[in-house]
TIFI-582554 format. One record per residue: residue number from 1; residue in one letter; chain; x, y, z of N, C-alpha, C, O, CB in turn. Coordinates in steps of 0.02 Angstrom, whole numbers, plus 32768, in hexadecimal, padded with zeros to 4 digits. Glycine has a CB too. Example, Ala and Ser with C-alpha at 12.3 -4.5 7.8 and 13.67 -1.06 7.14 Angstrom:
NODE   k r c  n.u  n.v  n.w ca.u ca.v ca.w  c.u  c.v  c.w  o.u  o.v  o.w cb.u cb.v cb.w
NODE   1 A A 8294 7EE4 8186 8267 7F1F 8186 8294 7F5B 8186 82C8 7F5A 81A7 8235 7F20 81C4
NODE   2 S A 8282 7F90 8162 82AC 7FCB 8165 8285 8002 818A 829E 8039 8192 82C0 7FE2 811E
//
This chain:
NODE   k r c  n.u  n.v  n.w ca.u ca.v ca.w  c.u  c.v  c.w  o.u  o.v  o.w cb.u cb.v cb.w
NODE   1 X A 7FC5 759B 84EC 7FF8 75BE 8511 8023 75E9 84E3 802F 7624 84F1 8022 758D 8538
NODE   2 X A 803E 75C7 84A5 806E 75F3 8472 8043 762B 8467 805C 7662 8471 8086 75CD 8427
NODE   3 X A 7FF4 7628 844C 7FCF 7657 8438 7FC5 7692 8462 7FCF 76C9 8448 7F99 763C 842A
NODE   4 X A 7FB2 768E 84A8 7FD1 76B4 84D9 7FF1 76EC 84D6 7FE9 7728 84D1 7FF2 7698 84F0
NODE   5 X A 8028 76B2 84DD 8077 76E2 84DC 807D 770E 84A4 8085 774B 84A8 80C0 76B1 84D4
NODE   6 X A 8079 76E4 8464 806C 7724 8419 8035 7766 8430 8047 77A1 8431 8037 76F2 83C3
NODE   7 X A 8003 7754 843C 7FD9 778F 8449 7FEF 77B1 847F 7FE7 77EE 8480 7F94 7780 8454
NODE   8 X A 800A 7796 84AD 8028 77CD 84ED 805E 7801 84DB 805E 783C 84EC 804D 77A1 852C
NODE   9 X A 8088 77E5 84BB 80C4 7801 8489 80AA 782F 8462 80C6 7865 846E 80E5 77CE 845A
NODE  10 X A 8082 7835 8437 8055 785F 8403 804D 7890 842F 8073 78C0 8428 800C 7840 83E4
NODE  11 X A 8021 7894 845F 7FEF 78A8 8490 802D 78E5 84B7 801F 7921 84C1 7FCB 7857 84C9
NODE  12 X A 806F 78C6 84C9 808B 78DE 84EE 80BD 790A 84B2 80DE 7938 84CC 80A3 78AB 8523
NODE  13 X A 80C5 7905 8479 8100 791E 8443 80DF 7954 841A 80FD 797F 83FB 811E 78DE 840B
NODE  14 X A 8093 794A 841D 8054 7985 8411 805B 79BF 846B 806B 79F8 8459 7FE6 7946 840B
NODE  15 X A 8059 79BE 8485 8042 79E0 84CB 8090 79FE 84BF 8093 7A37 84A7 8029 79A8 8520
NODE  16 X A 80C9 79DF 84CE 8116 7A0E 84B9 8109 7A3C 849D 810B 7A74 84B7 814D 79F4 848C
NODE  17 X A 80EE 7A2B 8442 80EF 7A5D 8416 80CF 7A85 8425 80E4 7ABF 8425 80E2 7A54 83E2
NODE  18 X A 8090 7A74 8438 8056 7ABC 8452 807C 7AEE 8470 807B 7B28 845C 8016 7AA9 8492
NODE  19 X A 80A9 7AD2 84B2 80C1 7B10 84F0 8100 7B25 84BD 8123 7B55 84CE 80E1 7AEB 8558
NODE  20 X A 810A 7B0D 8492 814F 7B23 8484 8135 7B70 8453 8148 7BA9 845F 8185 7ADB 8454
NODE  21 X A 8108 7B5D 841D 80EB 7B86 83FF 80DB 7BA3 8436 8112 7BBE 843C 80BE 7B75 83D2
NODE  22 X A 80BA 7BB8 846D 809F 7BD5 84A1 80D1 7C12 84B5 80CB 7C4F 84BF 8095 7B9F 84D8
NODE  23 X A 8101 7BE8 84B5 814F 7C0D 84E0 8163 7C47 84AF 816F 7C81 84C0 81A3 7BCD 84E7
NODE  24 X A 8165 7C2A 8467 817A 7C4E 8433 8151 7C84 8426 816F 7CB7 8417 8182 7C29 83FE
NODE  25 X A 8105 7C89 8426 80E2 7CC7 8408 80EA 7CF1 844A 80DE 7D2D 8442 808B 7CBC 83EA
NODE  26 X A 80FC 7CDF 8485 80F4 7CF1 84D2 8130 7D31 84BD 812F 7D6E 84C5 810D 7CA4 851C
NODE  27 X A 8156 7D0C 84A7 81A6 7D39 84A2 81AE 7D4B 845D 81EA 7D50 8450 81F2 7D08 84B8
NODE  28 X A 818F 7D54 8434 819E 7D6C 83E5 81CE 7D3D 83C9 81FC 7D4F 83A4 81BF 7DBB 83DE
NODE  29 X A 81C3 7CFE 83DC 81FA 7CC8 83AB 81E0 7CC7 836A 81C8 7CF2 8345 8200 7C72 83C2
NODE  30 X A 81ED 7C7D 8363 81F9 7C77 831A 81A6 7C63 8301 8183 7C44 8329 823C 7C34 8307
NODE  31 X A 818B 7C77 82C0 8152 7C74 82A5 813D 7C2E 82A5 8156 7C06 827E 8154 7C92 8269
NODE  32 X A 810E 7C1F 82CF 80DC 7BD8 82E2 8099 7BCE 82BC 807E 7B96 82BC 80C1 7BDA 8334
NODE  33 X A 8076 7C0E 8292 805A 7BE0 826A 8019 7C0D 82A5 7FE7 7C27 828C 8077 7B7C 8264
NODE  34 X A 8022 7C0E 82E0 7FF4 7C1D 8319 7FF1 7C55 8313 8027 7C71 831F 8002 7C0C 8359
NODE  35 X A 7FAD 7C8B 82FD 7FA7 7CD8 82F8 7FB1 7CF0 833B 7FA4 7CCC 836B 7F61 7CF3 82DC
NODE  36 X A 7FCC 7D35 8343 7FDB 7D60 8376 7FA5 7D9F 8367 7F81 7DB0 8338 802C 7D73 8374
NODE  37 X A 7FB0 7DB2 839A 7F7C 7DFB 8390 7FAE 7E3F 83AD 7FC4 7E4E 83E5 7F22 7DF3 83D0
NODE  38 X A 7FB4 7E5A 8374 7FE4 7E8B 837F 7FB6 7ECB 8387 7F84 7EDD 8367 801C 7E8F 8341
NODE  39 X A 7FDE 7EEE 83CB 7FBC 7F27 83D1 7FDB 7F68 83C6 8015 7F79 83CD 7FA5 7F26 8408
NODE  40 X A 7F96 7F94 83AE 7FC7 7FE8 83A9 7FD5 8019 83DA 7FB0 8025 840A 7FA8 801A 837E
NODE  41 X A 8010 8037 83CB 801A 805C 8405 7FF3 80A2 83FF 7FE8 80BC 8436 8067 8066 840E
NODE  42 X A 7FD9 80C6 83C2 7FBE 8100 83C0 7FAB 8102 8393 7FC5 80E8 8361 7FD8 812E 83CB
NODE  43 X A 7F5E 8131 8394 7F36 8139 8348 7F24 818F 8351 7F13 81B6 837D 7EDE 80FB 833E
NODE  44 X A 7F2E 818E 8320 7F13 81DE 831E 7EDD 81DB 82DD 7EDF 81AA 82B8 7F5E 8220 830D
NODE  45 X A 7EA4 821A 82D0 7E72 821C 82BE 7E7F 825E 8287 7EA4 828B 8299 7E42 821D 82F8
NODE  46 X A 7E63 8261 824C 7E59 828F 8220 7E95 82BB 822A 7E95 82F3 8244 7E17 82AF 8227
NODE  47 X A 7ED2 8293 820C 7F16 8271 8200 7F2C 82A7 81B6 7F2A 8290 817D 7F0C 820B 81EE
NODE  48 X A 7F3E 82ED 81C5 7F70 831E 818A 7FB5 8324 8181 7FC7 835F 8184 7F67 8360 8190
NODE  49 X A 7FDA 8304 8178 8019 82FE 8174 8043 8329 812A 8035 8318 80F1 801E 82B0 8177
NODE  50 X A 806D 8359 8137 8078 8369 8104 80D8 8352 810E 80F8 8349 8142 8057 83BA 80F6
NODE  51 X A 80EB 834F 80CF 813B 8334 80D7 8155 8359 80AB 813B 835E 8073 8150 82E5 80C7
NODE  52 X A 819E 8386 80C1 81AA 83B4 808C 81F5 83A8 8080 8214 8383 80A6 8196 8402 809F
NODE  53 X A 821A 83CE 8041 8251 83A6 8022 8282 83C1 8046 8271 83D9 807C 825E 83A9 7FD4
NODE  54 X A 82CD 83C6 8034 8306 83E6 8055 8302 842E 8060 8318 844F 808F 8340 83DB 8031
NODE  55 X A 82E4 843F 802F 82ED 8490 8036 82AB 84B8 8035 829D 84ED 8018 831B 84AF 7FF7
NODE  56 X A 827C 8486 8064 8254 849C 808C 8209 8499 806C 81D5 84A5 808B 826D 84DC 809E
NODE  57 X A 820E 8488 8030 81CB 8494 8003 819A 845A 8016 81B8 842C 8033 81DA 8492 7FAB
NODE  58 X A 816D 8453 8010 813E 8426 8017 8148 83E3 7FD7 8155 83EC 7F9B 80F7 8453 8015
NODE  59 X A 813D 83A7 7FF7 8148 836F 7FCE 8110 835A 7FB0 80FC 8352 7F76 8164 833C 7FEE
NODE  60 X A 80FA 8354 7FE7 80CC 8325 7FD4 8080 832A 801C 8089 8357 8045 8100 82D0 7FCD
NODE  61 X A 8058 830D 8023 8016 831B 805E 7FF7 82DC 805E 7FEA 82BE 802B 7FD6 835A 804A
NODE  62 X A 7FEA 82C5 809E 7FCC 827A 80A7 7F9A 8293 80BC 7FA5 82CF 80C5 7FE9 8240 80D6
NODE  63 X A 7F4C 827D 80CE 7F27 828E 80E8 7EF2 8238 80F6 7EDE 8212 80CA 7F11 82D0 80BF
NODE  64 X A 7EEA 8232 813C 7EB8 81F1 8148 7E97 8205 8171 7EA9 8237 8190 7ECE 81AE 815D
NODE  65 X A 7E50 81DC 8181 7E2E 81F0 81AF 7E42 81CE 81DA 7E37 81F3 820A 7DF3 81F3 81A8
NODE  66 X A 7E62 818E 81F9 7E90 8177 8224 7ED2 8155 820C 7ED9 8134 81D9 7E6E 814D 824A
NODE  67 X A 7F0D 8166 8244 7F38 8135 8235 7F4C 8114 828C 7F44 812E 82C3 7F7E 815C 8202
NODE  68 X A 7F60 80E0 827D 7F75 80BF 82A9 7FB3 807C 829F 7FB6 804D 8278 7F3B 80AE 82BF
NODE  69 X A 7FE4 8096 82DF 8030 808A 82D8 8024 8057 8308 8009 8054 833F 806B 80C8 82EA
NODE  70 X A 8043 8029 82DC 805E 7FDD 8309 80AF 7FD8 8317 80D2 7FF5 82ED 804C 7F8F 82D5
NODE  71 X A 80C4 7FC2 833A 810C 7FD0 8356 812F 7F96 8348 816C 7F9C 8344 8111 7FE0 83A5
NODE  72 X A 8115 7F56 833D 8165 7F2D 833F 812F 7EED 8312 80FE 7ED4 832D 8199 7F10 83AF
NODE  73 X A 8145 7EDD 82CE 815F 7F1A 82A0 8136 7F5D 8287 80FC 7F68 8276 8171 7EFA 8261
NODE  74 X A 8172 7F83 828E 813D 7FBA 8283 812D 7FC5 824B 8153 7FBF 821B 814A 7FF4 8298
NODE  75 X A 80E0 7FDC 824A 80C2 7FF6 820C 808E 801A 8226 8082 8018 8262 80AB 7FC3 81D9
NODE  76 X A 8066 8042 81F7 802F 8067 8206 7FEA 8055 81CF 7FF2 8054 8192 8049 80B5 8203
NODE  77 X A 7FB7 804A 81E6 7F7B 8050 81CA 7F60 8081 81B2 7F69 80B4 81D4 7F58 8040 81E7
NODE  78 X A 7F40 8089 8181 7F1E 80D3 817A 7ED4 80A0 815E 7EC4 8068 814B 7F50 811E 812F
NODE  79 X A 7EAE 80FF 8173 7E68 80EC 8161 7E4B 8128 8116 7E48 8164 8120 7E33 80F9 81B5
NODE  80 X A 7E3F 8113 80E7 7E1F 8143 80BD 7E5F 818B 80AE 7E5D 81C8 80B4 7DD0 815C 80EC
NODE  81 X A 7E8F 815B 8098 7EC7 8171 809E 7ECF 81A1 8055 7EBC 8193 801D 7EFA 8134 80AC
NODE  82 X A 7EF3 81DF 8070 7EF5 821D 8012 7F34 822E 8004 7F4A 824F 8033 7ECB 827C 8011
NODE  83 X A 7F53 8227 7FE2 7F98 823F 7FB7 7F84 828F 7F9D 7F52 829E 7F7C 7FA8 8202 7F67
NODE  84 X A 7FB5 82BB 7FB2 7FAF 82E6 7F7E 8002 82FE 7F73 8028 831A 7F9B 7F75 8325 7F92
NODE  85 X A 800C 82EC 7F35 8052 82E6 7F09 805D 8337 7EFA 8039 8357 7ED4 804A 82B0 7EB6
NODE  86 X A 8094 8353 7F1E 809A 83AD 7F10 80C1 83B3 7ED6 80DE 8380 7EC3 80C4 83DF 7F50
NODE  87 X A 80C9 83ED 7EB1 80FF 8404 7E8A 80F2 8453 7E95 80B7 8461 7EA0 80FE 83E8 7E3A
NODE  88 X A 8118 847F 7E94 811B 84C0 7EA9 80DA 84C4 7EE6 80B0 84F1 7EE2 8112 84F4 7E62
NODE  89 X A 80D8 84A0 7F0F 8090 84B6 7F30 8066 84AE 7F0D 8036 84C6 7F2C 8084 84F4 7F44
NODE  90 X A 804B 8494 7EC8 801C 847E 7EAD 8003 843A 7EAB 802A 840C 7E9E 8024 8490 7E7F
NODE  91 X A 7FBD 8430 7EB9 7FA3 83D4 7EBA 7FAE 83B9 7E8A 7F7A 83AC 7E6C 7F5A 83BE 7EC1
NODE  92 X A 7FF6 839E 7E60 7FE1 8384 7E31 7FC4 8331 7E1A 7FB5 8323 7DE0 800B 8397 7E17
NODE  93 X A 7FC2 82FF 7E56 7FA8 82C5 7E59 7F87 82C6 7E92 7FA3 82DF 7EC3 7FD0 8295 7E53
NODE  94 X A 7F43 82AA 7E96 7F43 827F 7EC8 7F2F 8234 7ED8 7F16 8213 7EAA 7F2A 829B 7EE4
NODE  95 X A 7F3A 8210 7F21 7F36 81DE 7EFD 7F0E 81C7 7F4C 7F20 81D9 7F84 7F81 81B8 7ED4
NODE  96 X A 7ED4 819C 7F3C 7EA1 8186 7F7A 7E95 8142 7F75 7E98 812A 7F3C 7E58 81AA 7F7B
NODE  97 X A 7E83 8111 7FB3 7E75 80F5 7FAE 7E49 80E8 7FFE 7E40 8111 802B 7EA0 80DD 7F8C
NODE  98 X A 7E30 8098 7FF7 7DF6 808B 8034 7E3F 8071 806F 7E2A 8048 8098 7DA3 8036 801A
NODE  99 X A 7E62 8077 8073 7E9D 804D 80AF 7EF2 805E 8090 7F00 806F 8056 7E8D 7FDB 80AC
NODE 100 X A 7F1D 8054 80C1 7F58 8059 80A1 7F64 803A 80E1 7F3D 8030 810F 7F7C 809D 8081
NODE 101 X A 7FC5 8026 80D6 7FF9 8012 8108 8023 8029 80F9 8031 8026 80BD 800A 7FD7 8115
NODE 102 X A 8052 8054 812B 8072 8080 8117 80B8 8059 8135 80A9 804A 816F 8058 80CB 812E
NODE 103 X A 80F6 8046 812A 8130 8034 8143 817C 8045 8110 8176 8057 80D5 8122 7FE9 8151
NODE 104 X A 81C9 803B 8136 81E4 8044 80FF 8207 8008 80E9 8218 7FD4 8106 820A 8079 8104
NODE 105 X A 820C 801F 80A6 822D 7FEA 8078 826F 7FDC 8096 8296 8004 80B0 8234 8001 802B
NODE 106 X A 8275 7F8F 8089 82B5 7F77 80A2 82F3 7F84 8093 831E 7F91 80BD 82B8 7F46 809E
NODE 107 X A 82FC 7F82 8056 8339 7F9F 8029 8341 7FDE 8031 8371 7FEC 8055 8334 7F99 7FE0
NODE 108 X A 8317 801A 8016 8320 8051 8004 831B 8081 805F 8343 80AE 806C 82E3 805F 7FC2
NODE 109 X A 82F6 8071 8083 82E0 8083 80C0 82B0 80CC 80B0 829D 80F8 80D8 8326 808C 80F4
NODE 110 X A 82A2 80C7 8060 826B 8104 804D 8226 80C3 805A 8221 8087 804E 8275 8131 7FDF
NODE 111 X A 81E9 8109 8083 81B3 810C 8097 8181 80EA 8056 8181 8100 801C 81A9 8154 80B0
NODE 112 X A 8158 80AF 8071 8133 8072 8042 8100 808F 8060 80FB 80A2 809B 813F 8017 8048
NODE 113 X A 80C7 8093 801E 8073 80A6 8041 8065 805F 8008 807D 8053 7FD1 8039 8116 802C
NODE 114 X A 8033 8038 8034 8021 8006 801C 7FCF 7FFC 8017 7FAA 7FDD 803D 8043 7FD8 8040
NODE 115 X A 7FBF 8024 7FD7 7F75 803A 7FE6 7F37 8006 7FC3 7F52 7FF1 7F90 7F6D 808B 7FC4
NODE 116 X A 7F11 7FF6 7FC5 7ED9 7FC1 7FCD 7E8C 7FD7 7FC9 7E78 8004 7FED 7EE3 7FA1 8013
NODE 117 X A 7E69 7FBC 7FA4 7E26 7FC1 7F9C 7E12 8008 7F74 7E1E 803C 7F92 7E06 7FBC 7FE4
NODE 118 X A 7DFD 800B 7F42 7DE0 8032 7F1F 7E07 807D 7F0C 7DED 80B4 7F12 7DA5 8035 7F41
NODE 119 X A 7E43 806F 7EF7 7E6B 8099 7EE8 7E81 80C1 7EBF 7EAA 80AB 7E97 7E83 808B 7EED
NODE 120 X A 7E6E 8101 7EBB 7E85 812B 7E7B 7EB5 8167 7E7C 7ECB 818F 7EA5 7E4B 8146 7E5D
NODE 121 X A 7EB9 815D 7E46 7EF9 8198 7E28 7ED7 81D1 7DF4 7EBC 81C9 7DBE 7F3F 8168 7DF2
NODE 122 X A 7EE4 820F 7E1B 7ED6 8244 7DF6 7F09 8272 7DD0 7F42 826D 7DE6 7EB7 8266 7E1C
NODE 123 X A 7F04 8290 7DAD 7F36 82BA 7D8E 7F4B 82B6 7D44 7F28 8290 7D22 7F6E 82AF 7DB2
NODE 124 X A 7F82 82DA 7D20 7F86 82E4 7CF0 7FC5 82C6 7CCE 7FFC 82C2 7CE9 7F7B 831C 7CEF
NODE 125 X A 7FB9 82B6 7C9D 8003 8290 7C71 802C 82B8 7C59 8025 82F5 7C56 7FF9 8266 7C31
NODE 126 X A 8060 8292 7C43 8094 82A9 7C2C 8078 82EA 7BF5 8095 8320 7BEF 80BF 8269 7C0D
NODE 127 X A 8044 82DA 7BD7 8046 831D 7BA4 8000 8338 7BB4 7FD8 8341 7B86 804F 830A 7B47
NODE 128 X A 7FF2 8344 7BEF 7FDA 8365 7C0A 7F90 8371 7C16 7F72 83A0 7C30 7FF5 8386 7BFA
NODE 129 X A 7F76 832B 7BF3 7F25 831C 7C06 7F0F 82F9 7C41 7F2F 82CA 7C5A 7F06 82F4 7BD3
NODE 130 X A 7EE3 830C 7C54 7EBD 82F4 7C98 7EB3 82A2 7C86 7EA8 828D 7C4D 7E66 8324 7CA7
NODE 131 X A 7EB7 827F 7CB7 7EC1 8238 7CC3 7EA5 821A 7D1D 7EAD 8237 7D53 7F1C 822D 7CB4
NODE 132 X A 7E88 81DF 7D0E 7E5C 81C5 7D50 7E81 8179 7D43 7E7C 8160 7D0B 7DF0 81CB 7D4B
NODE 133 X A 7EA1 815A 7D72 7EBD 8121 7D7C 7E81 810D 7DAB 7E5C 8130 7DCD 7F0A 8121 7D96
NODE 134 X A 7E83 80B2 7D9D 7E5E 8099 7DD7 7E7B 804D 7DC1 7E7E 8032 7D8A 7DFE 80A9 7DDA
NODE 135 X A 7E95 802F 7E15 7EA2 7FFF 7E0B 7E8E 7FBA 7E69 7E70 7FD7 7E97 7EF1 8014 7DE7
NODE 136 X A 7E9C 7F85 7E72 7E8E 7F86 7EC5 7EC0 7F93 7EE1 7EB0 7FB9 7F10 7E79 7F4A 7EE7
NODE 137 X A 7F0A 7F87 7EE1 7F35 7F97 7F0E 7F94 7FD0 7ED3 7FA3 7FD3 7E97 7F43 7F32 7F3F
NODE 138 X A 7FB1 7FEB 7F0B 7FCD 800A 7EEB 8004 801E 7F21 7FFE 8031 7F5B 7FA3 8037 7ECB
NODE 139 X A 8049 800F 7EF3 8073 8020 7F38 8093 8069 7F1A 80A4 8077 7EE1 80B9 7FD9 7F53
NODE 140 X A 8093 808C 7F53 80A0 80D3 7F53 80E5 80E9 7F6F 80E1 80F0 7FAC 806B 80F3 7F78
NODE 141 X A 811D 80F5 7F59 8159 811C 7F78 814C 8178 7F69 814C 8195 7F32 81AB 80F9 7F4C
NODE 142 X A 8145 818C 7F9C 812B 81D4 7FA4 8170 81F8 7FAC 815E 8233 7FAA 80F3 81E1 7FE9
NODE 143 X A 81C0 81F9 7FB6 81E5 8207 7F9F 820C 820D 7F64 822D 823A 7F4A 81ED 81FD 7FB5
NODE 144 X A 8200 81D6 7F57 8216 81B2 7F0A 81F3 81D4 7ED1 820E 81E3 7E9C 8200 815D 7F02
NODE 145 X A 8195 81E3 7EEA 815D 81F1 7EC3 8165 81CC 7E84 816E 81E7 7E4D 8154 8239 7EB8
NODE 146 X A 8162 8188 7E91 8145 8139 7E58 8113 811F 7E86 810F 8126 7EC3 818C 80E8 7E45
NODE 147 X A 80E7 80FB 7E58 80C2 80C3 7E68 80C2 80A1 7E3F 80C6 80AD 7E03 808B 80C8 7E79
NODE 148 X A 80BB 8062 7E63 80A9 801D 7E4C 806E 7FF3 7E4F 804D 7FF5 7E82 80CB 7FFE 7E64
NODE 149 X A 8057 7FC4 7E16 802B 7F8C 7E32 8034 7F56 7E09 8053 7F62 7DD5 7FDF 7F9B 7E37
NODE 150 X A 8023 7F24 7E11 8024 7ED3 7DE7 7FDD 7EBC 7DD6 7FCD 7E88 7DBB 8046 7E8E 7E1B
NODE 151 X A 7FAC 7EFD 7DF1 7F5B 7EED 7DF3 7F45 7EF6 7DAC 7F7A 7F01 7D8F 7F2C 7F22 7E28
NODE 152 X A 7F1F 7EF8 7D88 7EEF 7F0A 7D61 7EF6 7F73 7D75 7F0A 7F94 7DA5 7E9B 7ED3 7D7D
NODE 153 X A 7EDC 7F80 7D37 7EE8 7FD4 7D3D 7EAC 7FE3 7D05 7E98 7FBC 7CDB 7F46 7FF8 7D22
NODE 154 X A 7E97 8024 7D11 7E54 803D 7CE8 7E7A 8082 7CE4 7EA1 8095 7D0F 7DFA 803C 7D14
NODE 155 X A 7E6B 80A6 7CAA 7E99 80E9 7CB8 7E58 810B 7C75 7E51 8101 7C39 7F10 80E2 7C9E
NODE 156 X A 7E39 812D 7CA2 7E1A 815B 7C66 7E2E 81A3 7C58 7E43 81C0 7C8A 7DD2 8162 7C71
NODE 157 X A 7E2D 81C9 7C1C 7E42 8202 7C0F 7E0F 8231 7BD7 7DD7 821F 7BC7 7E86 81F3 7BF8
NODE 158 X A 7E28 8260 7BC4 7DFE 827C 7B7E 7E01 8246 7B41 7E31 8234 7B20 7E25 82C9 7B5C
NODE 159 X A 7DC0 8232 7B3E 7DA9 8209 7B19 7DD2 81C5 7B11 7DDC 81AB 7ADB 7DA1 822A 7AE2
NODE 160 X A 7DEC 81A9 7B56 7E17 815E 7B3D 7E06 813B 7B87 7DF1 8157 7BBA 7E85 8167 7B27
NODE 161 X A 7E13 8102 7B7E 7DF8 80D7 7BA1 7E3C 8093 7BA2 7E49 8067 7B79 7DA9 80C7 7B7F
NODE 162 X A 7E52 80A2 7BD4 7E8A 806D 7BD6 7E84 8028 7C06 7E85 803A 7C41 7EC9 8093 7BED
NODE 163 X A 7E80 7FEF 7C00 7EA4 7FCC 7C37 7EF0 7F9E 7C19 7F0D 7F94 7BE4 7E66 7F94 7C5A
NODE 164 X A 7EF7 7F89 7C65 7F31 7F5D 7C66 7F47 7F54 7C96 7F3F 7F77 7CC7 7F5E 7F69 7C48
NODE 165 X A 7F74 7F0E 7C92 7F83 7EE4 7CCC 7FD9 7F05 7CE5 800D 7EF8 7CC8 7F7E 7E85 7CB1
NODE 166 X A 7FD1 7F23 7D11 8025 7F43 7D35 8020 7F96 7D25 7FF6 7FB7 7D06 8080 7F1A 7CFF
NODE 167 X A 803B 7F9F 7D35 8041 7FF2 7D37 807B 8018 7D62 807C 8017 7DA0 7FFC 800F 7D55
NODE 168 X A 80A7 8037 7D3D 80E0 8071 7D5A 80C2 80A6 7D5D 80A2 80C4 7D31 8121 8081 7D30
NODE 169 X A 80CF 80B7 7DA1 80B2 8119 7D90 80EE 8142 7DAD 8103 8134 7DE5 8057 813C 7DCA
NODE 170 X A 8114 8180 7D7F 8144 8194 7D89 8123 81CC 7D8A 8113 81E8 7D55 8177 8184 7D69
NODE 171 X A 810D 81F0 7DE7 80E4 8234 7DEB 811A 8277 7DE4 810A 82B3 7DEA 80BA 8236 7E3C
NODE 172 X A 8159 825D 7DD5 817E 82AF 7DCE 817A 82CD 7D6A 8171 8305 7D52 81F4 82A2 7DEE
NODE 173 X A 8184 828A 7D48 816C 8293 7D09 812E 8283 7CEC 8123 828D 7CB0 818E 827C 7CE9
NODE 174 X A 8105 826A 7D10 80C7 8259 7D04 80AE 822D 7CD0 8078 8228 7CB2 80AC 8288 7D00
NODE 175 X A 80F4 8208 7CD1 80E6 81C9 7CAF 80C7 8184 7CC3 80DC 815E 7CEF 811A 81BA 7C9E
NODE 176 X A 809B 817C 7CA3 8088 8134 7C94 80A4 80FC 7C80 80B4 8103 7C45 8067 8133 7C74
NODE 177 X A 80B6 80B5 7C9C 80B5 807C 7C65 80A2 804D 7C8A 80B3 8039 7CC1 80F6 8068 7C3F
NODE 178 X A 806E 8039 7C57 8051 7FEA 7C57 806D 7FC3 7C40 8093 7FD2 7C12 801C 7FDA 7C3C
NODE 179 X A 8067 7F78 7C58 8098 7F48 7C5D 8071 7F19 7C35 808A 7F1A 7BFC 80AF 7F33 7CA6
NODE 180 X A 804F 7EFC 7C36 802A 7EB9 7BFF 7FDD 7EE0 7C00 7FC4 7F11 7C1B 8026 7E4C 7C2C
NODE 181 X A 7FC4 7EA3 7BC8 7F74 7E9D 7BB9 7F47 7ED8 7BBA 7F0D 7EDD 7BCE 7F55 7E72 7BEB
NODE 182 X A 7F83 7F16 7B93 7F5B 7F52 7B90 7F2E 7F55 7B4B 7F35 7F37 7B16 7F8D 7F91 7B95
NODE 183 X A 7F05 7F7C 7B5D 7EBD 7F7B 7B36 7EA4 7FBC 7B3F 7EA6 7FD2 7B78 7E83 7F45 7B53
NODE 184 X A 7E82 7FEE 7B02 7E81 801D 7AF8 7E4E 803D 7ACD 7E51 8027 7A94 7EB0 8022 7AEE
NODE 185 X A 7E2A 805E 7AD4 7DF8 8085 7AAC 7E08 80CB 7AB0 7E07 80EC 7AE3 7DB1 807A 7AC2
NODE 186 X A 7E14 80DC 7A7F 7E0F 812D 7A6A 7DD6 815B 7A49 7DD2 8148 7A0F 7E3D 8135 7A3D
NODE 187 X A 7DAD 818B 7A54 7D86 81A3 7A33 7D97 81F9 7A11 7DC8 8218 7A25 7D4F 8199 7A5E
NODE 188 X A 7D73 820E 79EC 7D73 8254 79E3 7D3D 8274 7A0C 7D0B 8251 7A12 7D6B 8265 799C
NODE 189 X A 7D3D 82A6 7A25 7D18 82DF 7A26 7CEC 8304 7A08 7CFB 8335 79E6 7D2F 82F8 7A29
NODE 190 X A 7CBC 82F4 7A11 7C87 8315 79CF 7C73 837C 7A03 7C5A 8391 7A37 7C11 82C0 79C6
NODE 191 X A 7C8A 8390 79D5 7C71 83EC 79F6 7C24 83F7 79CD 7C04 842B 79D4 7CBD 8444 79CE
//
């Protein structure tokens, strides 16, 4: 009879929690642990966005073959997503990858591209040689024009061969810095 009663109790203090979790994802309560399926309100297709500064010049150019906006919280998906970093109207970075999430930062309320899978960085350094970044993920402020990562980084150039673990990218001076476990080969040029 006691055994019963324990299992009825269980039985009945399990079935609460279920509807209660039930009630909560029903109404956007509090996080249960229980996945939701959030839906988008609009996608658009082969996705050109250009964003230009105060006094009218061009900033900067997004380009995806889809994006798609989720509403609460909002963020946006992109597909095969392209950076192109302006200065006088000239391309001087760009930056691609296989996915991004685009939302804004909490603090600053400047625009977060949160890009993913097979990601590179094109363009030129501070003193003015051509340079190929590749790393997996990379967070992008396209106002700010920095990026970030905590990933592993490959950065090849005229005759050097870099990696390392973290990476600053400051796209208005076109500075570089790596953060640990950098490693480096340099060669000459044979004419």
């Amino acid at each position: 009879m006691r055994m019963h009663f324990v299992v009825s109790a269980v039985l009945a203090g399990l079935l609460v929690f279920l509807m209660n979790a039930m009630v909560q994802q029903d109404s956007g309560g509090a996080n249960t642990g229980i996945p939701t399926v959030q839906t988008f309100d609009y996608q658009m297709m082969n996705l050109d966005y250009m964003q230009y500064d105060a006094n009218g010049t061009p900033s900067y150019r997004l380009l995806a073959d889809s994006i798609t906006h989720f509403p609460a919280p909002e963020f946006n998906t992109l597909n095969k997503p392209r950076f192109e970093i302006l200065e006088d109207q000239d391309i001087v970075w760009t930056i691609s990858a296989n996915s991004g999430r685009t939302e804004d930062e909490l603090f600053s309320g400047e625009q977060r591209v949160d890009l993913e899978d097979s990601v590179v960085i094109h363009g030129l350094d501070s003193e003015g040689r051509e340079v190929n970044i590749y790393t997996s993920n990379l967070r992008v402020f396209p106002e700010s024009r920095s990026a970030i990562t905590d990933n592993n980084v490959r950065i090849t150039g005229e005759n050097s061969n870099l990696t390392a673990t973290g990476m600053t990218v400051d796209l208005r001076s076109s500075r570089i810095r790596l953060r640990t476990n950098v490693r480096g080969t340099y060669g000459i040029q044979e004419n």
